[in-house]
N, C-alpha and C positions, 0 to 999 in steps of 0.2 A: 743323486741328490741325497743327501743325508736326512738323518732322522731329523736331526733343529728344522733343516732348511725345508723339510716338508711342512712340518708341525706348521711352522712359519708362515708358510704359500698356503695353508691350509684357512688359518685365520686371517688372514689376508686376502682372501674370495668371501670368508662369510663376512667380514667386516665391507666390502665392497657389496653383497646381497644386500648388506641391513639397512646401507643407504637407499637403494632402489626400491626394497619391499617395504611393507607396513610393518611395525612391529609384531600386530597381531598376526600375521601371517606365517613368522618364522616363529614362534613359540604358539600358534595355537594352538589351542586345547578344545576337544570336545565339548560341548554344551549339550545338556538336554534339551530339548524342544521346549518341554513346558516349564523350561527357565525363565520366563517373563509370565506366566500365570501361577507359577511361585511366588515370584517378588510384590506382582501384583497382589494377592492375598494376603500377604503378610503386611505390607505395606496396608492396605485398608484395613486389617485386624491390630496394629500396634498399637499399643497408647503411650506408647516412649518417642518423644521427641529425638532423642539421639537414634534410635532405631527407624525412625521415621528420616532420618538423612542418608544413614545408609543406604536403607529399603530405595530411597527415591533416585540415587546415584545411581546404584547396581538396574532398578526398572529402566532408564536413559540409556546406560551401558547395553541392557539386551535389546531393546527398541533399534538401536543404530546396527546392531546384529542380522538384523530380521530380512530377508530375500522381501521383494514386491508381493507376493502369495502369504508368506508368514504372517508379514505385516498386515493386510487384509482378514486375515485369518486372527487377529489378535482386536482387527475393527469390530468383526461380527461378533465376538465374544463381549467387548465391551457394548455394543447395542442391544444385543438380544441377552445376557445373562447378565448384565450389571443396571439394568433397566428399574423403574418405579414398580412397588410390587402393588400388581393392581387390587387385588383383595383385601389388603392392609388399606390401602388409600378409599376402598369403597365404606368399610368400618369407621375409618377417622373422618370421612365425608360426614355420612348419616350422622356420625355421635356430634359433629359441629354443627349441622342442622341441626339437630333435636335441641345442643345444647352451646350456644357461643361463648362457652368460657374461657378464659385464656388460656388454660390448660390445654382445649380440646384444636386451640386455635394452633399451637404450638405444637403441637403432636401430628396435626394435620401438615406445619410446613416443613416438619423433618422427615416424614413419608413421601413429600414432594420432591424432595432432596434424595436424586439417585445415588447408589452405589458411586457410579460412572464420573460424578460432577462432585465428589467428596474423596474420591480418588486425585482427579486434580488440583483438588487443593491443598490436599498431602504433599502432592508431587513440589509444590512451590515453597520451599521448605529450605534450601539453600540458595546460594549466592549466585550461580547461573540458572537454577531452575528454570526462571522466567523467560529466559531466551531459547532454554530447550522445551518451553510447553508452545511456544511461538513458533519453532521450527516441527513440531509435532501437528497442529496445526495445518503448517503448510502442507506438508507432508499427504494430511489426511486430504484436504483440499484437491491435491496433482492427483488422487488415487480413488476419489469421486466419480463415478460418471454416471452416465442414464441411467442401465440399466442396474446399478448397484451404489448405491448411495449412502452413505455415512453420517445423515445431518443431523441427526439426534447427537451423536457423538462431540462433532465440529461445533454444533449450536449450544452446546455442555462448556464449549471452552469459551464461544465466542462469549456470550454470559457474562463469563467470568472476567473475560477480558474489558468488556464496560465497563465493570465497576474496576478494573484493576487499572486501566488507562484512563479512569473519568478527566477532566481536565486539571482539577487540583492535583493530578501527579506529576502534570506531564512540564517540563522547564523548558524555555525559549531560549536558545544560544545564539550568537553569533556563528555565521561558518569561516574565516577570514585563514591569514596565511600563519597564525600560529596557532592553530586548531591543530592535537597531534597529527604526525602524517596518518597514523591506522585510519582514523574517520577522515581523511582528504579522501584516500583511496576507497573508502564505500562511496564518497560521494559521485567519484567519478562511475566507481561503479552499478549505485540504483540511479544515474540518470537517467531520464526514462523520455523526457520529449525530445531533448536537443542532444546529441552524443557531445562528451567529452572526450575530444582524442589525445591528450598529453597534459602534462603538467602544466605547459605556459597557458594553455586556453585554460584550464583552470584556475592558475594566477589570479587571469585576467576577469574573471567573472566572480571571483570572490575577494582579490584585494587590491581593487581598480578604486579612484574616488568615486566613481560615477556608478556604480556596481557593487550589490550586496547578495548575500546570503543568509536564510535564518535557519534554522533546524529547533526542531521536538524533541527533547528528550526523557526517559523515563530511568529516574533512578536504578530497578533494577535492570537495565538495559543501558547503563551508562555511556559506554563505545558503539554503541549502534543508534543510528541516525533511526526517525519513524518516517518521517516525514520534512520534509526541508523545499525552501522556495530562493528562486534567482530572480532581482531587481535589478532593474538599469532605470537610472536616472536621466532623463529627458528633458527637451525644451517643448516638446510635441508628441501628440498622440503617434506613435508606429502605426506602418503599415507595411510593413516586411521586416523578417526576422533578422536579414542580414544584417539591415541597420545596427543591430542589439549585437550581433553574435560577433563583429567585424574585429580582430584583435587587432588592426592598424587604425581605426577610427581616429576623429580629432575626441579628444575625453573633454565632456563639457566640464566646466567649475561644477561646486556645488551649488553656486552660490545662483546661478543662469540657470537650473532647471526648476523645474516647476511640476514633470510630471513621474512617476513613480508605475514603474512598468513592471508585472508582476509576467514574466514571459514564461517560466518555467516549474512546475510543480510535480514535485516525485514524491510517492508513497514508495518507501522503502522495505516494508516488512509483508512479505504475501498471507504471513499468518497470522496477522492484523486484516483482512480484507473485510470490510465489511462495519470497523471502528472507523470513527469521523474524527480525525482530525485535522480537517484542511480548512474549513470554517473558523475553528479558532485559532489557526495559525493565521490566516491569511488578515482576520481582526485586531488579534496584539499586533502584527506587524504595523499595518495602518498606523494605529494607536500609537507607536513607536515612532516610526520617518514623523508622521507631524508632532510629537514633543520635540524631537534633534533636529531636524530639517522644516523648519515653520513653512519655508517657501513654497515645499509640493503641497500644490493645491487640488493635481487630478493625481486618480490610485485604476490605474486602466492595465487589463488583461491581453494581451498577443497573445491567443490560443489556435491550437490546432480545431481539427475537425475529423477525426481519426475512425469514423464509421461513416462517412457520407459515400465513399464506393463503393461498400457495400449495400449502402438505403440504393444508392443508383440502381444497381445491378438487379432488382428486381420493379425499381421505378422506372425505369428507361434501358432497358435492356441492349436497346441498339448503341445507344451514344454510348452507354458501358463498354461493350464492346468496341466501339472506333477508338474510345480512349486507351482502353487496356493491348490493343495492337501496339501500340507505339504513345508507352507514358513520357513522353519528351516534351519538352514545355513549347516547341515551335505548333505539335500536334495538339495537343489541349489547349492551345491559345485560340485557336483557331472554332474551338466551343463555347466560346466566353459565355457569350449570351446566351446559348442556351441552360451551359451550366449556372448563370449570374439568378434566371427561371427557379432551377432544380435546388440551388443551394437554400433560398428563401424558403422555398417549401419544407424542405429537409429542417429546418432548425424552428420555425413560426407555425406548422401545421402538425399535427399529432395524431393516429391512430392508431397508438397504443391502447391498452386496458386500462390504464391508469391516468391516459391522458395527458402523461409530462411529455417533456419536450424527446425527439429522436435520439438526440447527442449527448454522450454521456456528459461531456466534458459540460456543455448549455446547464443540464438539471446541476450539477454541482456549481456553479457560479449564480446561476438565479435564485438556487434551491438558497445561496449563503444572500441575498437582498441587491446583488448585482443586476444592472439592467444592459441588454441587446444594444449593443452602441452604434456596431459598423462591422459590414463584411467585407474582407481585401482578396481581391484576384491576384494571385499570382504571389503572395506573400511569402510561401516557404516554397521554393525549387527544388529542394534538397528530392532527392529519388523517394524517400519512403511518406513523402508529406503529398507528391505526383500519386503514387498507387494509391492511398488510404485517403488523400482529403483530394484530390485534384488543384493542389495548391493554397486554396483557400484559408484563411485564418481571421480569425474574429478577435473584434475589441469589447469586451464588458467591459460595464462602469462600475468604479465602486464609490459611492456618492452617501456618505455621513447621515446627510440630511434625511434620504429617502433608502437606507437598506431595511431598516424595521418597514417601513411600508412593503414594500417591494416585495420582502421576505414574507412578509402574512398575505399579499395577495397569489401571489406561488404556492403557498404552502396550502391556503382554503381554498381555491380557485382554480388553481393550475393555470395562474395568467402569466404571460410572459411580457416581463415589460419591455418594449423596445420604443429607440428610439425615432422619432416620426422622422417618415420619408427613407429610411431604411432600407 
């Protein structure tokens, strides 16, 4: 082989490497360890706006560097040494007792103001920031557990994240079939109750006449869905999902329904957990179908029931067990009744601390002024709705007249409105 034709075959392998590896991998370079408690310093001591974008790029840059222990190791340092200093705050306490003047009041809420949560505010300072302090977040969230726990830190950002997702930020889109594809593809991908397996089932549940989509969005997070809900329009209240989910169905008119089926609801971002906004989406929506569509007169929920075998599994042990032998709907039909028993209880009775309802999915629907409508046997077959609910799916109501009612008796009370004979 000649000197060319090595040369040649030579960049010809690393040019085949560069496709396969990361780029960082083939030109990396050493890092100091305490190259994110650099940037980080620097970054809190700046008072240059231009240096405060770099500082904030290069901080994101070494954070995605960081092994599972690093990262951890970078939590503790922000908990324990970027923390409130407690001596300063005991001085600003007393001199605001002694003396309530504005000054002393103001001096008192920038002492309350960590290191830790004036850091992330620096950090949001460019144009993805915002979706790298959301993925930072998540982050810290997966890397939580019992014995070692991070929520001074996570509770620093969630904070922030209220007032940064209050609702005047957040805008109501359409999800339909000229929505870029990038956000078709999250949508199939944060679906989270019903799977989307392909493009035409998604078509067909966002640009069906009889079928909509809405999504949440936030300016600085323009391509990223928060939150997004699926409608099918109805002549009837549902009592099985398939009805809804069937891509051969006969498609009503608009013009013949009447009922507005809220069957599906995904929170999209895990480093939002904890912000609310399913409430006010699921309200502009409403507000919406009846300005365009006068005709729907009911706004009714198909929901799962996604912890009731496990409320089983320690309420009934046995039946647990004969179910989980064999989750196949010939073997659980054959429990009806007694499950028809256990589900009432699971969703109408409470012995929690707090008193709200068992089911996550119950507090978030009553908690928004929806009322207990109807519970369906046998409504989702699907395998993961058999293991987690024993089929079961619930209709709330969402009812104009009485959700402010509803909503203050839930919220003072912890009552659960259902409908009689239930």
């Amino acid at each position: 082989m000649s000197y060319t034709q090595t040369i040649s075959s030579l960049l010809e392998n690393l040019f085949e490497k560069s496709i396969k590896a990361p780029t960082q991998l083939l030109f990396k370079k050493s890092r100091p360890k305490d190259g994110v408690y650099q940037v980080l310093e620097s970054l809190i001591n700046t008072k240059s706006n231009t240096s405060r974008v770099k500082y904030a790029k290069e901080f994101f840059a070494e954070v995605d560097l960081l092994n599972d222990a690093e990262f951890k190791n970078l939590l503790l340092h922000l908990r324990d040494q970027r923390d409130i200093d407690t001596k300063l705050l005991k001085l600003c306490t007393e001199n605001y007792i002694n003396d309530d003047s504005e000054n002393n009041y103001i001096k008192l809420q920038e002492v309350l103001a960590t290191e830790r949560k004036d850091l992330f505010r620096k950090l949001n300072c460019f144009d993805e920031s915002t979706i790298h302090l959301v993925n930072l977040r998540k982050r810290i969230l997966a890397n939580s557990t019992a014995n070692q726990n991070f929520q001074k830190v996570e509770h620093d950002l969630k904070t922030l994240f209220i007032d940064w997702f209050n609702r005047g930020f957040l805008i109501l889109k359409p999800i339909d079939w000229n929505t870029p594809a990038s956000i078709l593809e999250k949508i199939i991908k944060y679906e989270s109750v019903h799977q989307i397996n392909n493009w035409r089932e998604l078509r067909d549940r966002i640009d069906s006449h009889d079928r909509k989509c809405f999504a949440f969005f936030h300016p600085a997070m323009a391509t990223e869905p928060l939150i997004f809900v699926e409608i099918a329009f109805l002549d009837e209240m549902p009592n099985k999902i398939n009805t809804i989910l069937d891509t051969q169905r006969n498609m009503l008119s608009e013009s013949k329904a009447n009922t507005a089926v809220f069957y599906s609801i995904s929170n999209c971002q895990r480093g939002l957990d904890g912000i609310s906004f399913g409430n006010f989406l699921l309200k502009e929506v409403v507000t919406f179908i009846e300005k365009e569509i006068p005709n729907i007169k009911n706004f009714i929920t198909l929901s799962p029931v996604p912890k009731f075998m496990t409320w089983l599994k320690t309420h009934d042990p046995d039946l647990h067990t004969a179910i989980m032998a064999s989750p196949q709907i010939e073997n659980i039909s054959k429990y009806e009744k007694q499950l028809n028993i256990h589900i009432r209880d699971y969703l109408l009775i409470s012995k929690r601390e707090d008193q709200k309802p068992n089911d996550p999915v119950s507090r978030f629907h009553l908690g928004n002024g929806a009322s207990l409508h109807r519970i369906n046997f046998m409504a989702d077959t699907s395998k993961n709705s058999l293991l987690k609910g024993a089929s079961f799916m619930v209709n709330y109501k969402y009812d104009n007249k009485y959700i402010e009612k509803n909503h203050e008796q839930y919220t003072k009370h912890n009552r659960v409105i259902v409908r009689k004979n239930i």
